[in-house]
Structures are given as C-alpha cells and as structure tokens.
MIGUDO-651992 format. One record per residue (C-alpha): residue number from 0; x, y, z. Coordinates in steps of 0.25 Angstrom, whole numbers. Layout:
<pts>
pt i->NUM | x->X | y->Y | z->Z
...
</pts>
This chain:
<pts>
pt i->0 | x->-99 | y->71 | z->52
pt i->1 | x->-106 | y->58 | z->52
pt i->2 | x->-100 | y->56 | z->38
pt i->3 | x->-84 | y->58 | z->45
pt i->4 | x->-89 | y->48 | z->55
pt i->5 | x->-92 | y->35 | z->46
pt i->6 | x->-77 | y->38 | z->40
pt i->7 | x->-71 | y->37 | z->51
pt i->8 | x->-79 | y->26 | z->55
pt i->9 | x->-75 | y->18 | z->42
pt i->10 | x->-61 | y->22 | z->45
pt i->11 | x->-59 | y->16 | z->58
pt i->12 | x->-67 | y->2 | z->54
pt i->13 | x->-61 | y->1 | z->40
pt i->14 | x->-46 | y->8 | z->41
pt i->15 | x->-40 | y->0 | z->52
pt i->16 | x->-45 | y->-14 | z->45
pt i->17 | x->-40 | y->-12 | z->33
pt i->18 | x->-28 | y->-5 | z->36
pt i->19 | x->-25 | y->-18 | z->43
pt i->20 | x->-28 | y->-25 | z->32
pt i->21 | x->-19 | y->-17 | z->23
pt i->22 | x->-8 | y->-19 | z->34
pt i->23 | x->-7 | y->-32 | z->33
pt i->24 | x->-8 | y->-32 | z->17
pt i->25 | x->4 | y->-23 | z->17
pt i->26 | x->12 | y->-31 | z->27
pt i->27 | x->9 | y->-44 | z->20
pt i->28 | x->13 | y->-37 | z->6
pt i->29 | x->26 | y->-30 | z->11
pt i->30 | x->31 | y->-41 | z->22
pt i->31 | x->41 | y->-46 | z->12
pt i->32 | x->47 | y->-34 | z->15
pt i->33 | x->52 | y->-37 | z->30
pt i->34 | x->54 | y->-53 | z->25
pt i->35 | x->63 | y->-51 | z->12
pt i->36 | x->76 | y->-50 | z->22
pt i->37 | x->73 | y->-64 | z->25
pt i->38 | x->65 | y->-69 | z->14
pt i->39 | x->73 | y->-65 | z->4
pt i->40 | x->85 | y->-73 | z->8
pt i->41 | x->77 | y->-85 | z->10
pt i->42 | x->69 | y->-85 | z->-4
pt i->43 | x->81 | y->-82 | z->-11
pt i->44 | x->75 | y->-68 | z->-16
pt i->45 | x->87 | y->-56 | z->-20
pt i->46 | x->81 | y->-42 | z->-18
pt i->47 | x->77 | y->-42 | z->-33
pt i->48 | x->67 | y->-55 | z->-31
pt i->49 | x->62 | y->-50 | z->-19
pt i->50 | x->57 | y->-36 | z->-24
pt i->51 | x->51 | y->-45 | z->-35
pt i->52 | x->45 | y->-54 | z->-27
pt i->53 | x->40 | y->-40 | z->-16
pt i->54 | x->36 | y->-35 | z->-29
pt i->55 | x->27 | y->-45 | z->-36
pt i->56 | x->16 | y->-44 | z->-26
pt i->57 | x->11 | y->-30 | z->-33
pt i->58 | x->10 | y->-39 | z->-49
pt i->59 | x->0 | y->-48 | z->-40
pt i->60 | x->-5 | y->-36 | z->-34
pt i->61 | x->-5 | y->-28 | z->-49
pt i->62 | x->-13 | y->-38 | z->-58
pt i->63 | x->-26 | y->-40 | z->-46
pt i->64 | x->-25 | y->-25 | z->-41
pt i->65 | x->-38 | y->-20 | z->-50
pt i->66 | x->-46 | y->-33 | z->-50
pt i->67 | x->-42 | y->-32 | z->-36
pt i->68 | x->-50 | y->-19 | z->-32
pt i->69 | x->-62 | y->-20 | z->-43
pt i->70 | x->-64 | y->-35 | z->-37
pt i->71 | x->-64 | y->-27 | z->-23
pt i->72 | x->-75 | y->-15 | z->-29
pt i->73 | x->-85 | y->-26 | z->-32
pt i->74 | x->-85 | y->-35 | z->-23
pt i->75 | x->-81 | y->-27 | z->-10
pt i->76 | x->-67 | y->-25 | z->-2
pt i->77 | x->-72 | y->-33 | z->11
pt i->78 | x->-73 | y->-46 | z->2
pt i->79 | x->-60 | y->-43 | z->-7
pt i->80 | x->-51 | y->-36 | z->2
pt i->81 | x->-54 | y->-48 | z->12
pt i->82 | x->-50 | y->-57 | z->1
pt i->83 | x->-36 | y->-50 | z->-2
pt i->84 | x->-33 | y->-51 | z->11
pt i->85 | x->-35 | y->-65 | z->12
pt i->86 | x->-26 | y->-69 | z->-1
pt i->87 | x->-15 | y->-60 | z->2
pt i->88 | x->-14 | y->-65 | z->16
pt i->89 | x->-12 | y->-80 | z->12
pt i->90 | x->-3 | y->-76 | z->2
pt i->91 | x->5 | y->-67 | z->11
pt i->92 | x->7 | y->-79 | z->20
pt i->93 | x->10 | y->-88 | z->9
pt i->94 | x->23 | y->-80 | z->6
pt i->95 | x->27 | y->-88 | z->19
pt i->96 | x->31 | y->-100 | z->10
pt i->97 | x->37 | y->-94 | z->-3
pt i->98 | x->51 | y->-102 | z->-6
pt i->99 | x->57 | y->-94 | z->-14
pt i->100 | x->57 | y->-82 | z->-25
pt i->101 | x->46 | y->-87 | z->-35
pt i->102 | x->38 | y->-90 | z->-22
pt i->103 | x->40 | y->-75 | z->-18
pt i->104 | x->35 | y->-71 | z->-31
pt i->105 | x->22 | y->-80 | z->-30
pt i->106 | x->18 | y->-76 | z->-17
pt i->107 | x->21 | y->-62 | z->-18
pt i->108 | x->14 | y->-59 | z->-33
pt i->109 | x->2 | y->-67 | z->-27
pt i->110 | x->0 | y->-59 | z->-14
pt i->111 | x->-1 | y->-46 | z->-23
pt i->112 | x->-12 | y->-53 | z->-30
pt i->113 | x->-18 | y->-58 | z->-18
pt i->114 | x->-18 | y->-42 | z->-11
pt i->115 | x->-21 | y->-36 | z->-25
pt i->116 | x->-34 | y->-25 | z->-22
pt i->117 | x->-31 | y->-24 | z->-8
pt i->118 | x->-25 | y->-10 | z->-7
pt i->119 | x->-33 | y->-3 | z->-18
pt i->120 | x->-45 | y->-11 | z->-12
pt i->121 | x->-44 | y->-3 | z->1
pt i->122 | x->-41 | y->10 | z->-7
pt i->123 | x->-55 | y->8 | z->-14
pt i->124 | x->-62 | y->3 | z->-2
pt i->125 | x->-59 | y->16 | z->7
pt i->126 | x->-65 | y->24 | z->-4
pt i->127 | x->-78 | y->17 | z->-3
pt i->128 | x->-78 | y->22 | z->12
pt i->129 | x->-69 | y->35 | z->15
pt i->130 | x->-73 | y->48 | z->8
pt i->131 | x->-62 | y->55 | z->0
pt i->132 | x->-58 | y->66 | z->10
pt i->133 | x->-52 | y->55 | z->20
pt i->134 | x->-46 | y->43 | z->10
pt i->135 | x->-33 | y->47 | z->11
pt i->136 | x->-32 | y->48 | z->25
pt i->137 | x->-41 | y->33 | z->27
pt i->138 | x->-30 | y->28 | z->15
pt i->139 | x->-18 | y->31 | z->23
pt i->140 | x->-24 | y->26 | z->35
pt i->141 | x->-27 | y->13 | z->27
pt i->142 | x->-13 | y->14 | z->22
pt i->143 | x->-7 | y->15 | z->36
pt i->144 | x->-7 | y->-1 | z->34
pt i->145 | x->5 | y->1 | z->26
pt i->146 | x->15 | y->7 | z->36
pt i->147 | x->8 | y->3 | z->47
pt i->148 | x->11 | y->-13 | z->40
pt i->149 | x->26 | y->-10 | z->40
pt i->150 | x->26 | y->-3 | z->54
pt i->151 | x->19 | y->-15 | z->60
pt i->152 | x->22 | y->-26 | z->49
pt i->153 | x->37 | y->-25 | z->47
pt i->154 | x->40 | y->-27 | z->63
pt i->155 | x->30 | y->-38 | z->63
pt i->156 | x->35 | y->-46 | z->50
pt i->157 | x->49 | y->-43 | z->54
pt i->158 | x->47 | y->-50 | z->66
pt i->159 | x->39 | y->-62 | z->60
pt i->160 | x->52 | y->-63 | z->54
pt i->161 | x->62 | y->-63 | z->63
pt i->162 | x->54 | y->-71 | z->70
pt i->163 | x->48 | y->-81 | z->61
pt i->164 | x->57 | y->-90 | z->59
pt i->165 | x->51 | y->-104 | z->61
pt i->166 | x->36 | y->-100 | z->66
pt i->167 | x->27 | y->-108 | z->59
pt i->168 | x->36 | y->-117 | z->52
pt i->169 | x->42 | y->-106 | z->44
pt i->170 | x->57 | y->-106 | z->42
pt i->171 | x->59 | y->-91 | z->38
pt i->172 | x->53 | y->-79 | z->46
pt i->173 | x->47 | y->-72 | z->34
pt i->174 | x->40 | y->-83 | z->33
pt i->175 | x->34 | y->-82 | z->43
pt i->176 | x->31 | y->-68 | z->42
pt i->177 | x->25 | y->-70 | z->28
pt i->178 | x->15 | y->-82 | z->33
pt i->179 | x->9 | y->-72 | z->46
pt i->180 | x->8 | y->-60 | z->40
pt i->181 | x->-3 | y->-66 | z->32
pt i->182 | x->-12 | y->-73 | z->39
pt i->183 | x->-18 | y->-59 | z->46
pt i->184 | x->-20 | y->-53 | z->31
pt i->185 | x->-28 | y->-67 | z->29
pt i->186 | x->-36 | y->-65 | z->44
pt i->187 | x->-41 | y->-50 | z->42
pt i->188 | x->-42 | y->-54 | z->26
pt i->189 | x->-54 | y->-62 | z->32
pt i->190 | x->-59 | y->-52 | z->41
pt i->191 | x->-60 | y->-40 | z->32
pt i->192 | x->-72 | y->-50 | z->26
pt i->193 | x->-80 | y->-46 | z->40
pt i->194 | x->-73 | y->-32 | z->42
pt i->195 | x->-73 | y->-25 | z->28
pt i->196 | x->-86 | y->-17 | z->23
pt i->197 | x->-88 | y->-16 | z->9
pt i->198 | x->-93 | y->-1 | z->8
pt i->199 | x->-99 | y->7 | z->20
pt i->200 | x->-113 | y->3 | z->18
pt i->201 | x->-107 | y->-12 | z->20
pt i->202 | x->-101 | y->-7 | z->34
pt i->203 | x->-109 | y->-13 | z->48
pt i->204 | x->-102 | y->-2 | z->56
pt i->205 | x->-107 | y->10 | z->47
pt i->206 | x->-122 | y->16 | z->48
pt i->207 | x->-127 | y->14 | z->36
pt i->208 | x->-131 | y->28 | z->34
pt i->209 | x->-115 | y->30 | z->36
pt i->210 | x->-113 | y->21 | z->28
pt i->211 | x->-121 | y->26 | z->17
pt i->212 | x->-116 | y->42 | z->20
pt i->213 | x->-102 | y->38 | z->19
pt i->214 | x->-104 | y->29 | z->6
pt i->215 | x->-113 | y->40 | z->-1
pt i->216 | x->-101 | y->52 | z->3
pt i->217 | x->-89 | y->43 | z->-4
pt i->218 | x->-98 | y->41 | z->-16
pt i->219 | x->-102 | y->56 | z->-17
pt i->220 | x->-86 | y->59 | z->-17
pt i->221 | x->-83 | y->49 | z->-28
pt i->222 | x->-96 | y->56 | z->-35
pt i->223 | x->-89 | y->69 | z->-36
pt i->224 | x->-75 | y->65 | z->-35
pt i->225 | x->-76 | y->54 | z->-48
pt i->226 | x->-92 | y->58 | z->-53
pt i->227 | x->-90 | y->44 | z->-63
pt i->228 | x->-88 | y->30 | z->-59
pt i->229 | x->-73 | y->26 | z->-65
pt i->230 | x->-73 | y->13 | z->-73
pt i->231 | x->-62 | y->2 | z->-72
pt i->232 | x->-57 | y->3 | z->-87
pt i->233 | x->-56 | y->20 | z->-83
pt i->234 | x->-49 | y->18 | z->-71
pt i->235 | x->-38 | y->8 | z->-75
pt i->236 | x->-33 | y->18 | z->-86
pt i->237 | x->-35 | y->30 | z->-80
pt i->238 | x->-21 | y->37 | z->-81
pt i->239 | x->-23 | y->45 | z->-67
pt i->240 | x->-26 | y->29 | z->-62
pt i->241 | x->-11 | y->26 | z->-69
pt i->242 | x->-4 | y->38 | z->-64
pt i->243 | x->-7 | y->35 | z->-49
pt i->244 | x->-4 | y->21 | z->-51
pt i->245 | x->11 | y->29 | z->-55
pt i->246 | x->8 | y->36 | z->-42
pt i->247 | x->5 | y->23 | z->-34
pt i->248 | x->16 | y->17 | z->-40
pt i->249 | x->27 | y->26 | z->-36
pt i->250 | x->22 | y->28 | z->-22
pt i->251 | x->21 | y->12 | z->-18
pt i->252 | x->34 | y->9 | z->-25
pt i->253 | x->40 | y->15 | z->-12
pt i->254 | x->30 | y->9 | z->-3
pt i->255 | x->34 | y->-6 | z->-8
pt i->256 | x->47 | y->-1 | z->-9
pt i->257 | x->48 | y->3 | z->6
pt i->258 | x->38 | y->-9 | z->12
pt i->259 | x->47 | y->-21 | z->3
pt i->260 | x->62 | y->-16 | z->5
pt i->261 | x->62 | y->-5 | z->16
pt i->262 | x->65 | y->-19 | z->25
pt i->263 | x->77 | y->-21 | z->18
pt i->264 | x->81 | y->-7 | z->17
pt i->265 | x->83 | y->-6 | z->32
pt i->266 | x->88 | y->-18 | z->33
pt i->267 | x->99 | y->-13 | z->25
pt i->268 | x->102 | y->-3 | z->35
pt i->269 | x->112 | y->-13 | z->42
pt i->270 | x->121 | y->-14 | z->29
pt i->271 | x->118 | y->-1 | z->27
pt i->272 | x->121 | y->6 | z->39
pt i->273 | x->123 | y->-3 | z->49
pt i->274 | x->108 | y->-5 | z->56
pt i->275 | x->107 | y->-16 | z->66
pt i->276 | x->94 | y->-19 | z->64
pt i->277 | x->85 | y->-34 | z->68
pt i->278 | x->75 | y->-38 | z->59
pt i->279 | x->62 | y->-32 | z->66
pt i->280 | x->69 | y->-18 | z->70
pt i->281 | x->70 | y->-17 | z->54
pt i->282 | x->56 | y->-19 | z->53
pt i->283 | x->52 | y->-8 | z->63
pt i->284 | x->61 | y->1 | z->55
pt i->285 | x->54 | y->-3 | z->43
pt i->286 | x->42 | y->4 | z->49
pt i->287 | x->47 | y->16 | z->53
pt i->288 | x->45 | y->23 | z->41
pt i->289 | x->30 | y->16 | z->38
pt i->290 | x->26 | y->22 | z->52
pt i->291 | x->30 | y->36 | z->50
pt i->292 | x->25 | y->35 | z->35
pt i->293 | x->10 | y->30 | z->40
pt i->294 | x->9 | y->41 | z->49
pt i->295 | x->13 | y->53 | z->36
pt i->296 | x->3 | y->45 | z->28
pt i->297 | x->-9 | y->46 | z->34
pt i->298 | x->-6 | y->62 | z->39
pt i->299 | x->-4 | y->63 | z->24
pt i->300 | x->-17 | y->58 | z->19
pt i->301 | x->-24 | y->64 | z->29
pt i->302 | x->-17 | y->79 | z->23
pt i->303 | x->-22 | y->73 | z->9
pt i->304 | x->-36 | y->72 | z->13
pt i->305 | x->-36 | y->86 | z->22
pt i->306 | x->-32 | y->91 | z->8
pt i->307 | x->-36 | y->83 | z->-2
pt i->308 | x->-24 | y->84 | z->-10
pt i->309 | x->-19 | y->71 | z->-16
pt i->310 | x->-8 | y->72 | z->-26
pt i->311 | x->3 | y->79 | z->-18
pt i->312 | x->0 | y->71 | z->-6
pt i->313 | x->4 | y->59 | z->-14
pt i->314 | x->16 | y->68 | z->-21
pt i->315 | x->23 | y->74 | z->-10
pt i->316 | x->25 | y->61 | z->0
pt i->317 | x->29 | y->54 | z->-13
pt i->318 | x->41 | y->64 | z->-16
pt i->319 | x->45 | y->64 | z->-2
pt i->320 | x->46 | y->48 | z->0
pt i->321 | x->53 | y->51 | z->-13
pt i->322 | x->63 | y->61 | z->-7
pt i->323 | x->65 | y->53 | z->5
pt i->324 | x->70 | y->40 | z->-1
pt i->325 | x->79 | y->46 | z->-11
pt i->326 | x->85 | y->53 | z->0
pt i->327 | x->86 | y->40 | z->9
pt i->328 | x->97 | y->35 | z->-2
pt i->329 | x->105 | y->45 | z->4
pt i->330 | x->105 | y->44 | z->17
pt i->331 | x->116 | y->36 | z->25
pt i->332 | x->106 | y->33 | z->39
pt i->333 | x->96 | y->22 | z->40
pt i->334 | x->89 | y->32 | z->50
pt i->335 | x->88 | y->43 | z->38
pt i->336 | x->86 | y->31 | z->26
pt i->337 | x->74 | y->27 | z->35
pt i->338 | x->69 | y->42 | z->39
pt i->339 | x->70 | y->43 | z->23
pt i->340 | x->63 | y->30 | z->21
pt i->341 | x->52 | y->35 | z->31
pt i->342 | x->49 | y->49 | z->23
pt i->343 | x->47 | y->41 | z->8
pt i->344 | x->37 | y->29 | z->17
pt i->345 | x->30 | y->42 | z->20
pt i->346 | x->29 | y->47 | z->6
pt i->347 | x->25 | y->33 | z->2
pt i->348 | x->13 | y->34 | z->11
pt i->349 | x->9 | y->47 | z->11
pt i->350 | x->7 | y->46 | z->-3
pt i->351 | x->-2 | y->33 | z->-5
pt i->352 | x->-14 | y->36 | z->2
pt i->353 | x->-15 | y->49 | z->-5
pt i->354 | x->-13 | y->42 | z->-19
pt i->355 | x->-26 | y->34 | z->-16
pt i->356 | x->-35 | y->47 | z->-15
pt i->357 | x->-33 | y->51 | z->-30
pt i->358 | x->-39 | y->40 | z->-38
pt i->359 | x->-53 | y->41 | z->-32
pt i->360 | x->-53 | y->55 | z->-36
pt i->361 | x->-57 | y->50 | z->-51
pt i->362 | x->-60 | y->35 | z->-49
pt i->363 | x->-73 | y->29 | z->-43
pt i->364 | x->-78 | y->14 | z->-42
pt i->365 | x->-72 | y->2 | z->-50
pt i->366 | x->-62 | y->13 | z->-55
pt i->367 | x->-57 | y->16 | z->-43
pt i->368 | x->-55 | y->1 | z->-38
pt i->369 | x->-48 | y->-2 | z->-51
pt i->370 | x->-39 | y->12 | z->-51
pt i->371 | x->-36 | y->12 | z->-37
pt i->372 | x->-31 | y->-4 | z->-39
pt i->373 | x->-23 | y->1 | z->-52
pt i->374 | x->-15 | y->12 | z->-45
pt i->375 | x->-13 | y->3 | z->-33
pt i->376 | x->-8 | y->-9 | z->-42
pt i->377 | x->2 | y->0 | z->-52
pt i->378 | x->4 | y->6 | z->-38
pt i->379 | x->9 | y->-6 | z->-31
pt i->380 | x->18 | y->-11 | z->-43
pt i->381 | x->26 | y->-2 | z->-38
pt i->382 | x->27 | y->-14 | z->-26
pt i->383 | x->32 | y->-21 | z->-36
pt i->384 | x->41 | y->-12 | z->-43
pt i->385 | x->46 | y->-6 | z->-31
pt i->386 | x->51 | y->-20 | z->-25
pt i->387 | x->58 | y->-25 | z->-38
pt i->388 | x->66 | y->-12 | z->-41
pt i->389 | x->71 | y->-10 | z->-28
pt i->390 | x->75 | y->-23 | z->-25
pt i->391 | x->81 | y->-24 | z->-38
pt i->392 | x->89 | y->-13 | z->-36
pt i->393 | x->94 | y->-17 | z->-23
pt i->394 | x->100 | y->-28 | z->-30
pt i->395 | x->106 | y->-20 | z->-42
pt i->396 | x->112 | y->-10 | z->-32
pt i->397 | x->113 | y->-18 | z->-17
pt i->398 | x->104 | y->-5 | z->-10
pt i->399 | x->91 | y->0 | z->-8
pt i->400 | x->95 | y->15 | z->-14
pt i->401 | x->89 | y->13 | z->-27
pt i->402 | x->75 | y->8 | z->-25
pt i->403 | x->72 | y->17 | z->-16
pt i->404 | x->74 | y->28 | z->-28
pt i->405 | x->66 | y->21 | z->-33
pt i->406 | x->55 | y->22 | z->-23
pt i->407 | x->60 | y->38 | z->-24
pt i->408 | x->58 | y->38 | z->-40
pt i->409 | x->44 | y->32 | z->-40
pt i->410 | x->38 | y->40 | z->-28
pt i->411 | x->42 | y->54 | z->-36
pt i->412 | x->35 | y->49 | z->-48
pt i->413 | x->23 | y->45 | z->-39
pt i->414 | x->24 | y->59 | z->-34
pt i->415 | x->25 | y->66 | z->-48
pt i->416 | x->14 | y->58 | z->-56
pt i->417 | x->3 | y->61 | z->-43
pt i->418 | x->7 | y->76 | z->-45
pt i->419 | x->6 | y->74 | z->-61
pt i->420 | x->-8 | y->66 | z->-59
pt i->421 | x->-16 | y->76 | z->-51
pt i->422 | x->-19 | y->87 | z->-60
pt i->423 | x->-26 | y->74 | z->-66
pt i->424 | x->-33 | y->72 | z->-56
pt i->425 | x->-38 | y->86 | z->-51
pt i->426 | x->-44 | y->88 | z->-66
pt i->427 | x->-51 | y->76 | z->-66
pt i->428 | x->-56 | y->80 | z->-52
pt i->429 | x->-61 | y->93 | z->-58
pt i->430 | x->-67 | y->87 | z->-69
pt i->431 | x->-74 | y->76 | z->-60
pt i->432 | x->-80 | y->89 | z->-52
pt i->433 | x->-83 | y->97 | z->-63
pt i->434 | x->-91 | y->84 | z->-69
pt i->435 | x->-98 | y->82 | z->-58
pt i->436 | x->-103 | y->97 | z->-55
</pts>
C-alpha cells in the first residue's frame, strides 16, 4: 500500500537520525558511569556523593520536563530539539573542569535542565508521523540508542580514559573523556536545524499528497481513539497519568541503576571472585548484556504491535527482570551474576517502549506533550532515586546485593500497578468508542 510506503520511508529518514541523536544523549548522561572508578578518587567523592551527584541530573531534569515538551508542541521539534542538543552538549563537556564534589553537583543538576524535553519530545514527535499499529515497533527502534550507547559507548569512553591522560592538556583521563564526548552532541545539535522536519507536510523528501495522506490517517486514529482534544490542567491530574508515571518509575530505576553502577559491579568481580580484567575488557562486558537486551526489545514490541496488547507486555518482562536479579544475589559465578544481569537488562527494555503506547490511547494535543513529559520526569526520578539508594547502601553494607533488591522491588511494583491500571483503561476505551458511534 502507498500508505505502508511513506512509513517506511519516514522511518528510514527519521529513525537512524534521531536514534543517533538519542545515543549520544544517553552516553553523555550515563558516562559518569565508566569515569566514577577514576573520578571519584580524584574529586574526593565516597559512593554516597557520587550516587548524589549521578543523581541530581533527573531534579534539573524534573523541574523543566513539561515546559520542556509544551514549548516543543508550539514552536516545533526541528528548532527546540536542535536547542537541547546544543546545551546539553557544552555542558557535557564542561563536566571536564569540575574540582570537586560541589562542582559535580553543579554540572550534573545543570545538564538535566539543559536535556529536559528531549526524550518525551521524540515520544510526541514520532506520534505526529507513525500510525498507532507500528509505534511501538518504531519506539524500540528509536530506543535501541540506549543499548546500542553502552555497546558502543562503554568501549569507546573506557578507552578515552585509559588513554586520556594528558591529551589536550588534561591531567586526568576522564577528563578527557567528558570534554570529547560532548563536542559531537553540539555538532549534530546544529545539524538537526537543517535535517529535522516539523510535521510530514514540512518534509522535501515526501509527496505532498503523502504527506497529506499520512498526516490525515494519524489524525483519523487520534479521532476515534481520543474523540476530544485533552487540555493541559486535565492531563497533569489525571490519575491514569500518575499511576504510569508509578509504572515509569519503577522500570527506569533499574535502567539508571544498571547504566550508572553496572561498571562498578563488574569491576568488583576481581575482589569478588578473582577476574583479571583491564579497564576496556570491563567495558566490553558491560555491554554484553545491552546487546542481547536490544535485540528482545525490538522482537517484543514488534509482538505488541502484531497483537495490540499493552499492558502485560509491559507486566511479564518487568516480573522476569525482577526474578532475575534477585536470583543474581545468589549466584557464586561472575558468568551466572552477569547471564542473570543480562535477563533483568532485558525485562528493563522490553518493557519501556510498550509503556509509551498507553497514554495516547486517552490523551491528544497540549495533553499528551504535558502527560507524556509528566510520566517521563516522575519516571526518571527514579535516576535520581535509583543512584542515591544504591550507593548508599553500598556504603552501609560494602556490596552491591541490596540495591539491586531494590531494583527487584520497584520493577514488581511497576508490574502490578500496569496490571491494576488497565481495566482503567480498556473502560475508557469503550466509552471513547461508544461516544463516538
């Protein structure tokens, strides 16, 4: 079908661009993560301060998160995504020149204000050019940035580490690390100015008859999914809203958890039991499990859309991730803790492209840019939550065992409340329907 033939086109122009600009947004935020060994030591930080200090990006990140995305619905994402990038580029590469633990604190709260929008900016903007029956496929596929950042980015910060010291004049490989991996972000921050259309009637390499067929077929969906436009003030107390933020919440605490102390978990493995293993080969571990995970994401979403089932696609990985990492306190092999690691990184990403498929089944317009950017910043507390309990309880208890039943706790209750939440959801689907019959 003509119609099947534009998506796919606006997949392969728009997918692989900003799936590279959310890839070098997620290893700018979670690069800490491969410098902490280092750093830490060197800015005086304990493992309290630095899961503060990880941490206090998402309460930037939190306070601008819905101004963020209803700035970005009336101005256009070409002109304010190109924006973020830009700001939270410079400031990724500032984080070069921190002195010491207030300085971490600064530079990390003021990169969460600078990225605030970007995520739920991307999750608004692929609904104003995919039709529902393929967003949760084209959302994993977006979301592949995330593993694919660790799978690529951990070797490649990990080097720039090892090998940093004293290139450019600075004294301390992260350092250096931190000043590079931020100049790119800048670079395609600028090009997204030329490369990023606003709506498919703004797109050159579109027909505008495609353009206009594809545009008319999403607002026909919306019609009959959500037959009245949601106002801001309706969707910021909406309780469904609240309870997937709950959702949100409990599935990116292990996310951050996994991206900002993963790292140090398997560096641990040489106390633990008795790895040999250099800098870069614990990078290359790090991203065994994101590559496998990336690969069950996107054949899980694509199951989601076959089906069109939601809420136990969001459920089931978020129970097993659960399963798996309380069962990883037991195990006495780093081959089986990281097998067990690999199966909850799965659960983690199975489940969060299928979480953003539920709120535009009863939000449209201005609602849907401030609700999706309220679930994603409660969400992403959770990457401030997550950071600070853990490391301080590795420094009550010297281990890593309890955080990560932590992570197990938060995922079940993610998996629970979804469950609890969609009989909410299918009445207000039927009573959408039965309205606009």
């Amino acid at each position: 079908m003509r119609g099947d033939r534009t998506v796919r086109r606006a997949m392969w122009r728009l997918l692989p661009l900003l799936g590279l600009c959310y890839l070098l947004n997620y290893v700018d935020r979670v690069n800490v993560g491969f410098a902490a060994t280092t750093m830490n030591p060197d800015l005086g930080l304990s493992a309290t301060a630095y899961g503060l200090g990880a941490g206090l990006f998402f309460i930037g990140y939190f306070f601008f998160e819905v101004p963020s995305n209803v700035i970005l619905h009336k101005v256009g994402a070409r002109l304010w995504i190109a924006r973020i990038m830009i700001t939270w580029g410079l400031v990724a590469s500032a984080t070069a020149f921190v002195t010491g633990p207030l300085g971490f604190y600064i530079v990390r709260f003021v990169l969460g204000f600078a990225e605030a929008g970007f995520f739920p900016g991307i999750i608004l903007y692929l609904t104003y050019w995919f039709p529902r029956v393929v967003r949760a496929k084209v959302v994993a596929l977006f979301f592949l940035a995330v593993p694919l950042s660790s799978v690529i980015g951990a070797p490649i910060s990990t080097l720039l580490i090892q090998y940093g010291d004293g290139a450019l004049g600075f004294e301390a490989g992260w350092r250096f690390m931190f000043f590079v991996e931020g100049i790119p972000t800048v670079l395609l921050g600028v090009a997204l100015l030329f490369l990023l259309p606003d709506r498919p009637s703004k797109a050159r390499w579109l027909d505008p008859a495609e353009a206009a067929a594809l545009e008319a077929r999403i607002a026909a969906e919306d019609e009959a999914q959500v037959p009245h436009t949601t106002g801001l003030r309706a969707a910021l107390t909406d309780g469904r809203v609240l309870a997937l933020a709950v959702v949100y919440f409990g599935i990116v605490f292990g996310l951050y958890v996994l991206g900002f102390f993963l790292p140090q978990v398997i560096a641990g493995f040489a106390e633990q039991f008795g790895t040999d293993l250099s800098l870069v080969q614990e990078g290359l571990v790090t991203a065994i499990p994101y590559a496998v995970a990336s690969v069950v994401m996107v054949l899980w979403s694509r199951h989601s859309d076959a089906t069109g089932e939601r809420h136990w696609h969001v459920a089931l990985p978020a129970f097993v991730g659960a399963a798996a990492i309380a069962v990883a306190l037991l195990l006495n092999s780093p081959f089986l803790v990281m097998a067990a690691v690999t199966v909850t990184a799965c659960g983690v990403f199975a489940a969060i492209p299928v979480i953003w498929q539920i709120p535009p089944r009863f939000l449209t317009g201005v609602g849907a840019a401030a609700g999706i950017a309220l679930i994603n910043s409660f969400g992403n507390l959770s990457g401030f939550a997550g950071p600070y309990l853990t490391g301080w309880l590795r420094d009550l208890t010297g281990a890593f065992q309890t955080g990560m039943l932590a992570v197990a706790f938060f995922m079940v209750l993610s998996g629970i409340v979804v469950l609890a939440l969609s009989r909410s959801l299918r009445h207000a689907e039927r009573t959408a329907t039965t309205g606009a019959s």
